[in-house]
NUTIZA-53460 format. One record per residue (C-alpha): residue number from 1; x, y, z. Coordinates in pm, 1 decimal. Example, Ala and Ser with C-alpha at 12.3 -4.5 7.8 and 13.67 -1.06 7.14 Angstrom:
2
 num     east    north       up
   1   1230.0   -450.0    780.0
   2   1367.0   -106.0    714.0
//
This chain:
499
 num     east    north       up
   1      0.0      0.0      0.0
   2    119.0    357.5   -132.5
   3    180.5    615.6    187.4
   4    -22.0    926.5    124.6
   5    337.2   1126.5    167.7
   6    452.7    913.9   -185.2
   7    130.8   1008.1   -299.3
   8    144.5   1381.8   -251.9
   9    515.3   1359.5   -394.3
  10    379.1   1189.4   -723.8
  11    137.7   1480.1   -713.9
  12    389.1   1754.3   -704.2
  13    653.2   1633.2   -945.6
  14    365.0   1582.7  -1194.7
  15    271.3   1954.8  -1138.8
  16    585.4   2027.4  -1214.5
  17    548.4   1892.6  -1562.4
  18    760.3   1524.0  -1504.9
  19    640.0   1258.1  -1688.7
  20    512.4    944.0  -1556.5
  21    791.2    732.0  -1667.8
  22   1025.7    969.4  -1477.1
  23    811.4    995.2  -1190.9
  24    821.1    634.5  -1165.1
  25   1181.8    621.2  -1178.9
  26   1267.1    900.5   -894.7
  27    984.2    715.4   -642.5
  28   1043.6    303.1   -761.9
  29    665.3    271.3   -775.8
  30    542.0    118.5  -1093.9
  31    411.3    315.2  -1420.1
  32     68.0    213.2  -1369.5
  33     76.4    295.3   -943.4
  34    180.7    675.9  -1043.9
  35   -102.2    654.6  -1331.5
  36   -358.6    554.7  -1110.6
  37   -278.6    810.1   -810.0
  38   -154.4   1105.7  -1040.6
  39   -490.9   1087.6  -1200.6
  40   -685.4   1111.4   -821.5
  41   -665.9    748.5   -757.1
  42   -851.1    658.7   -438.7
  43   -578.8    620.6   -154.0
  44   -571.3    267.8     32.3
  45   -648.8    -96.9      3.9
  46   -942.0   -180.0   -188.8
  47  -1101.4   -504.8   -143.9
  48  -1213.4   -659.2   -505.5
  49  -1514.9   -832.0   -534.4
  50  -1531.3  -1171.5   -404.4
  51  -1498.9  -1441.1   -597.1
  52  -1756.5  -1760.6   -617.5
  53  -1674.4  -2046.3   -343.2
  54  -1894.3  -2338.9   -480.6
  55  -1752.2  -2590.5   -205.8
  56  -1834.9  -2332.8    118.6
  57  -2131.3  -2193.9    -42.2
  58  -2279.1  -2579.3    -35.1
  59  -2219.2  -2626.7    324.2
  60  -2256.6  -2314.2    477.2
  61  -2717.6  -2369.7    536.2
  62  -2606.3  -2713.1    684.1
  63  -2360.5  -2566.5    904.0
  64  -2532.8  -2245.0   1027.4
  65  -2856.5  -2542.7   1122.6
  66  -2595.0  -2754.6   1330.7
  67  -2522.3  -2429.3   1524.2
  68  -2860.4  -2337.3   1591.6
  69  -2984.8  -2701.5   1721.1
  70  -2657.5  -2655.7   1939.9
  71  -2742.0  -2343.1   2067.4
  72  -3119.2  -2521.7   2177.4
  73  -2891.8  -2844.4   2334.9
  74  -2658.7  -2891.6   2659.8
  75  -2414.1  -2642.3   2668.3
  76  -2126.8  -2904.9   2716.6
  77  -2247.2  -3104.3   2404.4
  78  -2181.7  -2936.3   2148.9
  79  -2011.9  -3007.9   1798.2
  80  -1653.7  -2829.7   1709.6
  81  -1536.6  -2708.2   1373.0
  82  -1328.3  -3023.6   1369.8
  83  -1708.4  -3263.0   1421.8
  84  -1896.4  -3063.3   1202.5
  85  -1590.2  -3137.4    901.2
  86  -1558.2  -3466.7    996.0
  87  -1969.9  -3499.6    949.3
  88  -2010.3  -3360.6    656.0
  89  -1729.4  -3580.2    497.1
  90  -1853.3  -3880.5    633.6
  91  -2241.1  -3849.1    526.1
  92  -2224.0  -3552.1    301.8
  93  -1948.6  -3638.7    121.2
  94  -1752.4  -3311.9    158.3
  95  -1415.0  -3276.3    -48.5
  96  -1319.8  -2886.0     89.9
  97  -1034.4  -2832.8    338.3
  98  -1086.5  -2805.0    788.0
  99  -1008.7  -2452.1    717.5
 100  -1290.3  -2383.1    452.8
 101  -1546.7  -2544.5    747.5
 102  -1339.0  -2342.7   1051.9
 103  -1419.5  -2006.6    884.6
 104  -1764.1  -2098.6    803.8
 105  -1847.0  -2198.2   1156.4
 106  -1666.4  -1861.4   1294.6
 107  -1819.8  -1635.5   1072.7
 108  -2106.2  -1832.3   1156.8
 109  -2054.5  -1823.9   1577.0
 110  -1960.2  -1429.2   1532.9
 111  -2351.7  -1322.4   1435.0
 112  -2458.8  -1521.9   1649.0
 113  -2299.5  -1316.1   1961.9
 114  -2543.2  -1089.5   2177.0
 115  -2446.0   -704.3   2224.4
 116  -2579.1   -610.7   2560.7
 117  -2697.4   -245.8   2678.7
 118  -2591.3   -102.9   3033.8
 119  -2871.2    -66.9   3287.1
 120  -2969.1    206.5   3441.0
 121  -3249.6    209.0   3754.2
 122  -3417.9    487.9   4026.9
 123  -3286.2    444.2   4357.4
 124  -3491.8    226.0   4615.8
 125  -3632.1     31.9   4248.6
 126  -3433.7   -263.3   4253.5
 127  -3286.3   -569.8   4476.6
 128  -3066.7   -814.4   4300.9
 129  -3035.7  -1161.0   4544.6
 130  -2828.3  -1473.9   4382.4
 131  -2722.2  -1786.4   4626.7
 132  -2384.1  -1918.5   4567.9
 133  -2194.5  -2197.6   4748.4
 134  -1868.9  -2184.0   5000.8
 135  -1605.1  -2437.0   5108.5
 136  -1537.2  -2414.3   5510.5
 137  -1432.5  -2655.9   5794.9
 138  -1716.0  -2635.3   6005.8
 139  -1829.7  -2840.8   6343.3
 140  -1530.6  -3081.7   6261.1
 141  -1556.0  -3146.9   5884.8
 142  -1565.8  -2956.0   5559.4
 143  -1896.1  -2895.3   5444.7
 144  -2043.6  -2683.9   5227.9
 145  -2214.1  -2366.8   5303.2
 146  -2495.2  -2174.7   5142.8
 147  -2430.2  -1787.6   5088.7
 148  -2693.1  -1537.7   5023.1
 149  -2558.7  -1254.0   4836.8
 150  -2774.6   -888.1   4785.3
 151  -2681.9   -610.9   4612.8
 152  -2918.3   -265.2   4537.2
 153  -2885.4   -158.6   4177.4
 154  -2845.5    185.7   4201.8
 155  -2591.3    222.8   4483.0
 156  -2393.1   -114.1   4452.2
 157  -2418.5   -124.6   4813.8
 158  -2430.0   -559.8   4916.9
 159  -2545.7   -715.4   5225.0
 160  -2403.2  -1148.0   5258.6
 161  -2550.9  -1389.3   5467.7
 162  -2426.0  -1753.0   5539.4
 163  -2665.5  -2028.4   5608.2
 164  -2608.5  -2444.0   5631.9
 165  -2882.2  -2470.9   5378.5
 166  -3092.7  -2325.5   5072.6
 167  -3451.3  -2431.4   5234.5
 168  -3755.3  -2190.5   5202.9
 169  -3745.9  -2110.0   5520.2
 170  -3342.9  -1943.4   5547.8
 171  -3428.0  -1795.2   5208.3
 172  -3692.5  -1559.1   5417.9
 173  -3494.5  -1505.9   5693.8
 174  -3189.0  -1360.1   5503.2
 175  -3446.2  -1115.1   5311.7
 176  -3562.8  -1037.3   5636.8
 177  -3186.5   -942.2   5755.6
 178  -3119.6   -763.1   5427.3
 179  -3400.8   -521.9   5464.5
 180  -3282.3   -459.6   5767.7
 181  -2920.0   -434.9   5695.4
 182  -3060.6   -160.3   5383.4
 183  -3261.2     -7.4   5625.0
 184  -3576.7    -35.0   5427.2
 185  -3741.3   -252.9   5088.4
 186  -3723.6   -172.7   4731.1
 187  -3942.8   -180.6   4490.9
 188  -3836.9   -488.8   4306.9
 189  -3635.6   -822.2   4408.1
 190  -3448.4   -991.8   4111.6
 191  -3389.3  -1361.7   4082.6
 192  -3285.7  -1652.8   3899.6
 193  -3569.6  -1896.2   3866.6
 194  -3484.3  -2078.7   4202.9
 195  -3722.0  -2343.7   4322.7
 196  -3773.8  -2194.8   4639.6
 197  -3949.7  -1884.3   4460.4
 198  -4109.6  -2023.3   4128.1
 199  -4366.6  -2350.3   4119.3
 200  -4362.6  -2366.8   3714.2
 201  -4251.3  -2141.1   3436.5
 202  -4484.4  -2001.9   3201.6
 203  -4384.3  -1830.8   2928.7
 204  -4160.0  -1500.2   2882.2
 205  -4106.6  -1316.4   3257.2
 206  -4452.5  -1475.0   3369.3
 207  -4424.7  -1748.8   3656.4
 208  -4647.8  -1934.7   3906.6
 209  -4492.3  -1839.6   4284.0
 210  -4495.7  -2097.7   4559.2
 211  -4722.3  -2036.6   4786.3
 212  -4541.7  -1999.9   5080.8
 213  -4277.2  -1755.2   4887.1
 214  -4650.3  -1539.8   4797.6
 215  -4770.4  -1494.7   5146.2
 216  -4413.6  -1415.1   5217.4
 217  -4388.0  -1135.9   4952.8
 218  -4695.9   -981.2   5013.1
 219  -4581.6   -981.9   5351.0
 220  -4315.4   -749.6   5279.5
 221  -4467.9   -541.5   4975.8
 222  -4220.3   -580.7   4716.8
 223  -4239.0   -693.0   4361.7
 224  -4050.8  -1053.9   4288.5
 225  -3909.8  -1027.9   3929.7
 226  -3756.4  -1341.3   3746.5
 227  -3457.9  -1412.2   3495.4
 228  -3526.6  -1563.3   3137.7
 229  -3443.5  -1950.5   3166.9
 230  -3042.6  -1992.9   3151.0
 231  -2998.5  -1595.6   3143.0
 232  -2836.3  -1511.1   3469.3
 233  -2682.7  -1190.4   3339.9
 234  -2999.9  -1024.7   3315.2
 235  -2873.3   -991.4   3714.3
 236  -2547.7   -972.7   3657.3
 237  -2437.9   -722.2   3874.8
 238  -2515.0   -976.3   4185.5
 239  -2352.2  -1272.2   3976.6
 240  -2009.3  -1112.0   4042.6
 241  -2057.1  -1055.8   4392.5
 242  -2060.8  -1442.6   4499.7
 243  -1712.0  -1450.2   4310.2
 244  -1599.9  -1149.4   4486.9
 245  -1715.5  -1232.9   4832.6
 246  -1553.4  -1611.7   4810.5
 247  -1218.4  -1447.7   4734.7
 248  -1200.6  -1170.2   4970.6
 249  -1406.0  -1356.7   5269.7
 250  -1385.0  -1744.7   5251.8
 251  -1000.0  -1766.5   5091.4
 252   -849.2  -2006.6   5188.0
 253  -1087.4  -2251.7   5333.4
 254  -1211.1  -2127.3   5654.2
 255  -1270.9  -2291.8   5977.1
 256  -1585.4  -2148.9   6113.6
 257  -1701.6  -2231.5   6506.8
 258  -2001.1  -1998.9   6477.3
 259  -2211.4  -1914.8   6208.4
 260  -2393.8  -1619.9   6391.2
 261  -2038.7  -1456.8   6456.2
 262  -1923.1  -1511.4   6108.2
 263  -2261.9  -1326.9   5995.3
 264  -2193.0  -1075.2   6201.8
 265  -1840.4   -998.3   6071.7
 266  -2023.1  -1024.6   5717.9
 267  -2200.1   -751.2   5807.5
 268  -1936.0   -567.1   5922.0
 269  -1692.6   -607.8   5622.1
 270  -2056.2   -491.1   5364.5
 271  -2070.3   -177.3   5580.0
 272  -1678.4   -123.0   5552.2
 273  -1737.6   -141.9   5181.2
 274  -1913.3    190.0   5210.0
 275  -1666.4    421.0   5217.8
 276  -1377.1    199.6   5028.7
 277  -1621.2    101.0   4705.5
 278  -1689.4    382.8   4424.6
 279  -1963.4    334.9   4214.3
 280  -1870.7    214.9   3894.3
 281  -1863.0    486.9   3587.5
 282  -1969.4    758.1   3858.3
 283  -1674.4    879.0   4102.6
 284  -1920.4    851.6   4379.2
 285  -1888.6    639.6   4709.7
 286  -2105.7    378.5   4742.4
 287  -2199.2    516.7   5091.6
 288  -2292.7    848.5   4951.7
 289  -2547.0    723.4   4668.6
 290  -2667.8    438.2   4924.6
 291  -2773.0    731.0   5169.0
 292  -2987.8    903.7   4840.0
 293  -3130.0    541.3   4772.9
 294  -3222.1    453.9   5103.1
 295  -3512.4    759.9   5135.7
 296  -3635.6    564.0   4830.0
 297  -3716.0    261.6   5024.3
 298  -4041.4    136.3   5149.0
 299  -4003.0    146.8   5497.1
 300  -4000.6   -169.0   5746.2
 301  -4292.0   -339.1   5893.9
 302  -4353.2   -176.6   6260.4
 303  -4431.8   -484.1   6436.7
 304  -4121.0   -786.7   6501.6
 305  -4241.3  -1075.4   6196.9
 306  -4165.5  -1442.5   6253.5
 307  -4073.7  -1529.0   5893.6
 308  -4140.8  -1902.5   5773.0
 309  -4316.6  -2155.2   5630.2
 310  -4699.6  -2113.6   5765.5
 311  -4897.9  -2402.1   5773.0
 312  -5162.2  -2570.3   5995.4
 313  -5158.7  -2853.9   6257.1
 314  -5416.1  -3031.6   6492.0
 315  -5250.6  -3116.6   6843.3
 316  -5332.8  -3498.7   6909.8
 317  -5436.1  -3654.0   7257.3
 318  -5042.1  -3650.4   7394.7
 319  -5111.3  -3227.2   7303.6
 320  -4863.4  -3259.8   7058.4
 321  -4821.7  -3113.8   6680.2
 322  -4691.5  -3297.6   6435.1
 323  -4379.2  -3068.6   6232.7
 324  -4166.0  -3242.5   5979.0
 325  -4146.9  -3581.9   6178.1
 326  -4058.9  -3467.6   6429.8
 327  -4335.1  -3356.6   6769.0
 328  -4399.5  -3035.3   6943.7
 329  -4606.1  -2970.6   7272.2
 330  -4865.7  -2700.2   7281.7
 331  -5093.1  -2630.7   7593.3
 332  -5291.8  -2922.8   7684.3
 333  -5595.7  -2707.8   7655.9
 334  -5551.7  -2693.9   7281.8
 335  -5541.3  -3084.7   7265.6
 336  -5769.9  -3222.0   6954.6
 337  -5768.4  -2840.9   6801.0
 338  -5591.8  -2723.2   6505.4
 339  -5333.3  -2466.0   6536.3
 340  -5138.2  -2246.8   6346.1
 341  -4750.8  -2266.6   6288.6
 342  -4521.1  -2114.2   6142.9
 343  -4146.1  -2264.7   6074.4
 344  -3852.3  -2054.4   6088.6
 345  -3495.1  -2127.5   6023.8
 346  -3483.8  -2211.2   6437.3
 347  -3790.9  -2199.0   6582.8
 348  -4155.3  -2354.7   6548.7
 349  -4415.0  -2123.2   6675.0
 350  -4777.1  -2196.9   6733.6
 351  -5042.8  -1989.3   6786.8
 352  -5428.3  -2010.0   6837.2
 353  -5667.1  -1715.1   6684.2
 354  -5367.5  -1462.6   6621.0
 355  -5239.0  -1538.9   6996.1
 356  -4881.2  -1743.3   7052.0
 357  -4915.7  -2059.6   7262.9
 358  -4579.8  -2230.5   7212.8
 359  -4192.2  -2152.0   7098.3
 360  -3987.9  -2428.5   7039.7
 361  -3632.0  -2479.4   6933.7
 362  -3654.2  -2632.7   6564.0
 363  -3500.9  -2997.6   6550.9
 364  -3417.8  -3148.1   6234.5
 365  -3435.1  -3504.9   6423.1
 366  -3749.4  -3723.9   6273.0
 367  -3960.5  -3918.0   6575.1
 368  -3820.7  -3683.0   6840.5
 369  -4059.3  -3516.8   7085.7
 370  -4017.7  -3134.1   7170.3
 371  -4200.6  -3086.8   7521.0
 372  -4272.8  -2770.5   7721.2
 373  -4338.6  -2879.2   8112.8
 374  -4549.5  -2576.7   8170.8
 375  -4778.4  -2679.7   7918.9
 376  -4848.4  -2980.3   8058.9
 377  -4918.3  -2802.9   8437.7
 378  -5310.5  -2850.0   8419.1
 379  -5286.0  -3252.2   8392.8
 380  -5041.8  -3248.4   8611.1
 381  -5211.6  -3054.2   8908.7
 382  -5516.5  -3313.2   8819.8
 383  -5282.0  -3576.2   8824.0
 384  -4962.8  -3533.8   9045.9
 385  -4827.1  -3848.1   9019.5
 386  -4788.3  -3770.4   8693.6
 387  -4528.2  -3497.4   8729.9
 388  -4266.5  -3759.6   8884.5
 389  -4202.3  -3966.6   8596.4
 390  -4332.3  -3815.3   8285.5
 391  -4141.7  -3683.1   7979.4
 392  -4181.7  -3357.0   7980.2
 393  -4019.3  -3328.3   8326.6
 394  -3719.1  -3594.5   8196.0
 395  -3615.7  -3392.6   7945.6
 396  -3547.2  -3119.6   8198.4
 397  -3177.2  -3152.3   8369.6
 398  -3139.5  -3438.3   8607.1
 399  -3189.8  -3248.2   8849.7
 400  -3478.8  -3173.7   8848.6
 401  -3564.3  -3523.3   8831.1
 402  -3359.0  -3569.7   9137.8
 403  -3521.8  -3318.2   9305.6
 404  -3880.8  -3443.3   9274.7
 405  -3824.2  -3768.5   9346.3
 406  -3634.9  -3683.9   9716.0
 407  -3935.8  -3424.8   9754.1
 408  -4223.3  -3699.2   9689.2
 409  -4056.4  -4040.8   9791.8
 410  -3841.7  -3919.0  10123.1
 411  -4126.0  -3713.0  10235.4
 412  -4018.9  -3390.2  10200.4
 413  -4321.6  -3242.4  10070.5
 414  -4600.8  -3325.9   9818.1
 415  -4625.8  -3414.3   9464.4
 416  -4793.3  -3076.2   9400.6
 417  -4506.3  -2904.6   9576.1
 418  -4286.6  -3019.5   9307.0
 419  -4547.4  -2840.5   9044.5
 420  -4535.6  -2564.8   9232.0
 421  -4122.4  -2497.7   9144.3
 422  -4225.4  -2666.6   8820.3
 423  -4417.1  -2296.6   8778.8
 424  -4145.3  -2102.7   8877.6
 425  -4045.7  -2188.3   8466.0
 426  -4268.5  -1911.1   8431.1
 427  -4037.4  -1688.0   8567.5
 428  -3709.4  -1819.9   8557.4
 429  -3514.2  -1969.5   8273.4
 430  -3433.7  -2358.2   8349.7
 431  -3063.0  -2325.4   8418.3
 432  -3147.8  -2057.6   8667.3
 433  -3404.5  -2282.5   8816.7
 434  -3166.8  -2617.2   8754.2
 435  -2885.4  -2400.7   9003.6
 436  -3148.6  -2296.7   9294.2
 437  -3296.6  -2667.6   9303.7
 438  -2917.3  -2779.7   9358.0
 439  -2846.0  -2525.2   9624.2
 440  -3193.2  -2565.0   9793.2
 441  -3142.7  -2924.4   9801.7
 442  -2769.3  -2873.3   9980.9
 443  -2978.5  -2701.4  10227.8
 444  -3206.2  -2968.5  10269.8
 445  -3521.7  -2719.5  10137.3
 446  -3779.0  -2881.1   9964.8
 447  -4045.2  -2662.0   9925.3
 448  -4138.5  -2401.1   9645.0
 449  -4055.0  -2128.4   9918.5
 450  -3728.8  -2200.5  10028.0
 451  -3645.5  -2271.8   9647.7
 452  -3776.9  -1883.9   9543.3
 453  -3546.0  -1760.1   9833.0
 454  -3258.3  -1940.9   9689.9
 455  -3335.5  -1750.1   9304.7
 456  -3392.5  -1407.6   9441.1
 457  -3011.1  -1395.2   9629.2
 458  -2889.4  -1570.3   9309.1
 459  -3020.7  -1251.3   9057.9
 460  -2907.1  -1000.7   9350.2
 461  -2493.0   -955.8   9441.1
 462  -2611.2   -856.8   9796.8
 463  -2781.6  -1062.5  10050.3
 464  -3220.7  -1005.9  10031.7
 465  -3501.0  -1112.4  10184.6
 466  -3868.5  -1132.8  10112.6
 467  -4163.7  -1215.5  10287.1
 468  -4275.0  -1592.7  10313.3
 469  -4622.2  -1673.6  10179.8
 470  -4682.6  -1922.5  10473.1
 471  -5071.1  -1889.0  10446.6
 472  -5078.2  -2209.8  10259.5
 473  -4780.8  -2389.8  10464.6
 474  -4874.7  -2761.2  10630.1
 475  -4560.6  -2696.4  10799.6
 476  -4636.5  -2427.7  11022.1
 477  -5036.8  -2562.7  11103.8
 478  -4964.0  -2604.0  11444.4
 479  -5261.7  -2575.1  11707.8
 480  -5150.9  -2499.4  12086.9
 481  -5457.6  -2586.5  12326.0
 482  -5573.7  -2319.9  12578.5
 483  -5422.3  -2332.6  12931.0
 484  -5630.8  -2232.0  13210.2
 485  -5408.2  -2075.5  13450.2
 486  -5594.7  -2119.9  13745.6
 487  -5456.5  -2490.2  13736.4
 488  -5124.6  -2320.8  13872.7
 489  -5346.0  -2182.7  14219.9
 490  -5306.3  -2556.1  14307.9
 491  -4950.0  -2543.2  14284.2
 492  -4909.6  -2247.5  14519.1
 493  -5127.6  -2381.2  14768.7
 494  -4907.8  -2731.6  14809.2
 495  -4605.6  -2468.8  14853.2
 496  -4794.0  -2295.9  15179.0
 497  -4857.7  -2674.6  15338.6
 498  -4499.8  -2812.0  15280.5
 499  -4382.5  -2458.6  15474.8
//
């Protein structure tokens, strides 16, 4: 290719009245080259017209309909340049080169590549949430962990929660923390088309919600908004986050003791992002544009929500609900009613007309039974024998068991003495209770007083007393009979005879 300098020379000596056979012997271009670009010759390569490729033209429909049935398949089963020659030669009988096919299929591959527009959104309009998966060495052996990962659109600012699984129910509870954490809900939440959310896929953006995720939603007030099938950039800003938050958080493996402390420290380390991270194409902090987005937000329900899985129960004749395979107690005066419950991540809770009747600890054992003595105080003051060897009362610490047995066998006091400590539950938590039965019992005190005396010095660092209620006490019945003192006259008189 001629440089537009030799050009401009060619130019000039032609001006100067040269002829073209001289011209072409001062520069060394060719006769015809100073022809051309004397005469205003277009400057440049200039592609001639292409020329007719029988053996590609043939195979080129076939090809381009291999790529789009691949496109429609697995993405890890597709055909190479290499299959698709080796294809057509065997059944199409093909007699072009590989590198006739490789073009084809590049060319081919190249139109077929999307071109994506950046995204723009209001602040307080959009929630991106995406799980992802973690490596860590936790209660003894590697496991893997489940990490929640949020980030808000406009201000980039990300909230990460850890959980030991993907269920329904953690899903709920880490939106409930990331509201928090953002101080408020957006508009929209993005996801992927996760089971927990979505019970079928209809067509376009259009899906059937779980029911459970529904009630949870509406719950909240925010819009749930779902990826394309196998389109997980449409969220892509989240999608780099899990990536971002392995490397900088969980590198190398970590050994984790407890999961609430590392959550905490999550938390920590998304609000130190603040004022490190700049918003990307803007200048700004994320902490600046996350304090303009967050007056955006719909604001936070007033009242404390259990979130979970609701569903409905009927308490059998033991009063006890039936959760996953495994048994909780409720009140015995709910026995043969139906209750509602709702499952959290830790807890089942139980309630009756809009009022809580039992809180237990979640277990994820099948066939165990989860008993509350208190609820079972009603049979038991019908039934006192009862309290001495029933379950309820053995899954409290053996000493309590202890305790009841040397107050009802050795005669210390009465089978409904022992339910009255039994109520001091009510007040007390049981290791608080568990340490005053011990200590009463060292002082050989058997009775619901002497055990209340024993908790109030243990929540006070100096020494208290408080009235007994000994209105009620068999103890302290004790009848003296009436002495007439006029029997002592007698007395004085044998005193006067013996002088």
């Amino acid at each position: 290719m001629v440089h537009m300098q030799a050009v401009q020379i060619m130019k000039r000596l032609k001006e100067q009245g040269k002829s073209e056979r001289s011209i072409s012997r001062e520069t060394g271009h060719h006769r015809s080259t100073v022809n051309k670009y004397v005469n205003g010759g277009e400057v440049g390569y200039q592609r001639k017209k292409s020329y007719a490729r029988p053996k590609a033209e043939a195979v080129n429909p076939l090809i381009e309909q291999w790529y789009q049935e691949d496109m429609k398949g697995p993405k890890k089963q597709k055909r190479t340049a290499q299959k698709m020659y080796d294809d057509l030669v065997k059944y199409h009988g093909y007699t072009g080169s590989y590198s006739t096919v490789k073009v084809l299929y590049r060319k081919i591959k190249g139109k077929s590549r999307e071109v994506f527009v950046p995204r723009e959104s209001e602040p307080g309009e959009y929630i991106e949430f995406d799980f992802g998966y973690i490596k860590a060495c936790y209660k003894g052996k590697e496991v893997e962990l489940c990490l929640h990962c949020y980030q808000l659109i406009y201000s980039n600012d990300i909230f990460v929660y850890v959980s030991e699984s993907e269920r329904q129910e953690a899903l709920f509870y880490s939106h409930k923390l990331a509201f928090e954490y953002f101080d408020g809900i957006a508009q929209k939440v993005r996801y992927d088309n996760l089971s927990q959310a979505v019970k079928r896929i209809l067509w376009g953006k259009l899906r059937e919600e779980s029911d459970h995720f529904r009630t949870f939603r509406e719950l909240y007030g925010f819009e749930a908004e779902f990826c394309e099938r196998g389109k997980g950039w449409q969220k892509g800003d989240v999608e780099g986050l899990v990536g971002y938050v392995r490397r900088n958080c969980f590198s190398p493996v970590p050994t984790i003791r407890d999961l609430e402390e590392c959550n905490r420290e999550l938390s920590e380390w998304c609000k130190s992002l603040r004022a490190k991270r700049k918003v990307y194409g803007t200048g700004e902090l994320v902490g600046e544009r996350y304090e303009e987005e967050r007056r955006c937000f719909r604001a936070l329900p007033l009242k404390e929500i259990d979130v979970g899985i609701h569903a409905i129960a009927k308490a059998n004749h033991y009063s006890l609900i039936s959760v996953e395979g495994a048994f909780y107690s409720v009140p015995t005066r709910y026995a043969y009613h139906q209750v509602d419950i709702v499952i959290t991540i830790k807890e089942v809770i139980a309630s009756y007309k809009g009022e809580e009747i039992a809180r237990h600890q979640r277990t994820d054992q099948k066939g165990r039974q989860i008993f509350d003595p208190l609820h079972y105080l009603s049979v038991y003051m019908e039934k006192p024998y009862t309290a001495i060897n029933s379950k309820p009362i053995r899954q409290l610490p053996a000493i309590f068991r202890k305790f009841f047995e040397c107050a009802y066998h050795k005669g210390y006091g009465t089978a409904r003495e022992c339910i009255k400590v039994l109520e001091l539950l009510r007040s007390y938590s049981v290791e608080e209770l568990g340490i005053a039965i011990e200590m009463a019992m060292s002082y050989e005190q058997y009775d619901v007083e002497g055990v209340k005396q024993v908790l109030i010095q243990l929540r006070h660092s100096s020494p208290r007393s408080e009235r007994l209620d000994v209105s009620e006490s068999s103890r302290l019945d004790v009848h003296v009979p009436h002495v007439a003192l006029n029997r002592y006259n007698s007395l004085m008189q044998l005193g006067r005879e013996c002088e």
